[in-house]
C-alpha positions in Angstrom: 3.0 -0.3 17.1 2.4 2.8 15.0 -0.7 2.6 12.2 -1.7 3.3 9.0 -5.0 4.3 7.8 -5.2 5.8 3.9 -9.2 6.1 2.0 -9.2 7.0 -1.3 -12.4 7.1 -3.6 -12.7 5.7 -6.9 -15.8 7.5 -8.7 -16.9 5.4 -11.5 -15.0 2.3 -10.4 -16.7 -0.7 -8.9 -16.1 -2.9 -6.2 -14.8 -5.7 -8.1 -12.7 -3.7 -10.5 -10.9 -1.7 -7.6 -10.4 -5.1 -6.0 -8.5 -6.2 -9.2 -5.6 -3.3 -9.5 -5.4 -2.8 -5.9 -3.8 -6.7 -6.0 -1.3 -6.0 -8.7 1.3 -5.3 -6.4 4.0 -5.7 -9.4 2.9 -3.2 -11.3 3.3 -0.2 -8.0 7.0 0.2 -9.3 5.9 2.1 -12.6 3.4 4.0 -10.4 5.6 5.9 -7.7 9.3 6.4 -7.6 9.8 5.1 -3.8 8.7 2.0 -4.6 11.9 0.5 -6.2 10.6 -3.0 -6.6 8.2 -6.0 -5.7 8.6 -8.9 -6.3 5.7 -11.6 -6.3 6.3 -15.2 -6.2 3.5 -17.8 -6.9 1.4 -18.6 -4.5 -1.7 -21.1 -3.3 -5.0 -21.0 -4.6 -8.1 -22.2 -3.2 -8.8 -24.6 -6.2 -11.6 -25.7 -5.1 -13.7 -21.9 -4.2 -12.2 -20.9 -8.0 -12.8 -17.3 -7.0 -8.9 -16.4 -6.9 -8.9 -16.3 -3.0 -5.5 -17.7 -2.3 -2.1 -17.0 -0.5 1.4 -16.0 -2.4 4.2 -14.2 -0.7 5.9 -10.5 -2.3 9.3 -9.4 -1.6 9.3 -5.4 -1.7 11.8 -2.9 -1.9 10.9 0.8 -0.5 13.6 3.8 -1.1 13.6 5.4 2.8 16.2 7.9 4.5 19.0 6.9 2.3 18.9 3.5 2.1 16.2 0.7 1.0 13.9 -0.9 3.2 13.3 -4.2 2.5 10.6 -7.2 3.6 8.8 -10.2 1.9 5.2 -10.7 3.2 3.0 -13.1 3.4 -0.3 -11.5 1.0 -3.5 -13.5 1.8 -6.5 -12.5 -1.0 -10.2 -12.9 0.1 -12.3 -11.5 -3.6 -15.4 -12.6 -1.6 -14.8 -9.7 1.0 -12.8 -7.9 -1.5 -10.1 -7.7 1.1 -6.4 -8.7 1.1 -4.5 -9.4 4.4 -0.7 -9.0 4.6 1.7 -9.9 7.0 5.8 -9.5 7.2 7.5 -13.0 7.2 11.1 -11.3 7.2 12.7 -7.5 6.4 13.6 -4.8 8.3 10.6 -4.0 10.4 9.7 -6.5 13.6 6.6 -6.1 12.6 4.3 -5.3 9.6 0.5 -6.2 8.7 -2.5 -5.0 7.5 -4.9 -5.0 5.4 -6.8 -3.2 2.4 -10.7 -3.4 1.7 -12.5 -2.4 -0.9 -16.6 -1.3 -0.6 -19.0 0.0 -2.7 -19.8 4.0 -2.7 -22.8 5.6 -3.8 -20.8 6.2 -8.2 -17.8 4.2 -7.4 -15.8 2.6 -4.7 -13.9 3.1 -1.4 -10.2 1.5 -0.6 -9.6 1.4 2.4 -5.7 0.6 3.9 -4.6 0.3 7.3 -1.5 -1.2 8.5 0.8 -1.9 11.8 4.5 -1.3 12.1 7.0 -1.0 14.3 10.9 -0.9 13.2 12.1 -2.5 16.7 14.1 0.5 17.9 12.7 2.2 21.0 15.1 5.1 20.5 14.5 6.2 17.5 10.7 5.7 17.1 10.1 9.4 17.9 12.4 10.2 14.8 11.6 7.1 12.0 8.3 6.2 13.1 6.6 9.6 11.5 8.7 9.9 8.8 7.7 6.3 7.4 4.0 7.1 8.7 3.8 10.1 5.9 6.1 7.9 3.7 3.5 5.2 3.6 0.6 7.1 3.6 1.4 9.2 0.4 3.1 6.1 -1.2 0.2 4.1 -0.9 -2.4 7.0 -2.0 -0.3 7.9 -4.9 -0.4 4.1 -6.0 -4.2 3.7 -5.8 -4.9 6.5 -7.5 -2.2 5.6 -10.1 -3.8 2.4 -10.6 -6.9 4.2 -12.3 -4.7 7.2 -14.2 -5.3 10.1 -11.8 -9.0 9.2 -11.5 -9.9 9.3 -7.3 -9.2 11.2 -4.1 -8.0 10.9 -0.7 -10.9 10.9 2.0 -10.5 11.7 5.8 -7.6 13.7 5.2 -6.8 17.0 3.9 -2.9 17.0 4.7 -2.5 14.0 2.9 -4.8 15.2 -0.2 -3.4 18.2 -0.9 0.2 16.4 -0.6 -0.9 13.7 -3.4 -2.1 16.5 -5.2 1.5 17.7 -5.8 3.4 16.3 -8.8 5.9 13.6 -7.7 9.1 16.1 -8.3 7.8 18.4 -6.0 7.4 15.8 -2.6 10.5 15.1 -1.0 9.8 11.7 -0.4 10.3 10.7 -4.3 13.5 9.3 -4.8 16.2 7.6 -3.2 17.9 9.6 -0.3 15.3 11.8 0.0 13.5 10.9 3.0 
């Protein structure tokens, strides 16, 4: 299984407040062009810890080498940890999961992804499995720091910074057909 591991910084953003647009997985759609659509479907709540910590399912729609990737997964929310757990239930990888965390920084806050895939095809791994690595990676950076309007950086990786740095019509991965 190939992984996934994006930080980006939030200065002047706490915990909490990170915590609360990282989970608005509807909203990623207006926030980077790959991401065509997601779709999230009620879920479960822990009624009785009344902290929002809770279970509800997302079907997602990612533009990738001329075609759409699709899944639904199975989003599980901790706010206690300020971590949310995800899991594939059915799409077009055999397997998907991960996680994001968020944690205090000294002026701010840290999200942390990392995720697990594998598409299920031996052969071609050497050929898909990087290009959705970088895919991934950028999509998920741009998104975070999109959810604060431009405010935060990428951490632990320079290649990956000075991509997200780029405006959108200048990475090949924006847009259907491009990757």
């Amino acid at each position: 299984m190939r992984s996934v591991h994006v930080a980006v910084e939030l200065p002047g953003v706490s915990p909490a407040a990170g915590y609360g647009q990282v989970k608005q997985f509807a909203r990623y759609p207006e926030l980077v062009p790959v991401v065509r659509a997601v779709t999230v479907h009620d879920g479960v709540t822990d009624a009785g810890a009344g902290d929002g910590s809770g279970e509800e399912t997302s079907d997602w729609e990612v533009y990738f080498r001329n075609g759409i990737l699709r899944w639904t997964e199975s989003d599980r929310f901790d706010p206690a940890d300020l971590a949310i757990a995800f899991t594939q239930l059915d799409g077009d990888f055999e397997e998907f999961e991960g996680e994001w965390r968020i944690s205090q920084r000294p002026g701010g806050c840290l999200v942390d992804f990392r995720a697990g895939f594998d598409f299920g095809i031996p052969s071609l791994a050497g050929i898909l499995d990087p290009v959705a690595e970088r895919v991934i990676k950028e999509t998920i950076a741009r998104v975070v720091i999109g959810l604060f309007g431009g405010a935060g950086h990428v951490v632990g990786d320079e290649a990956l910074a000075h991509a997200v740095s780029l405006p959108p019509a200048e990475i090949p991965l924006a847009g259907a057909g491009a990757v």
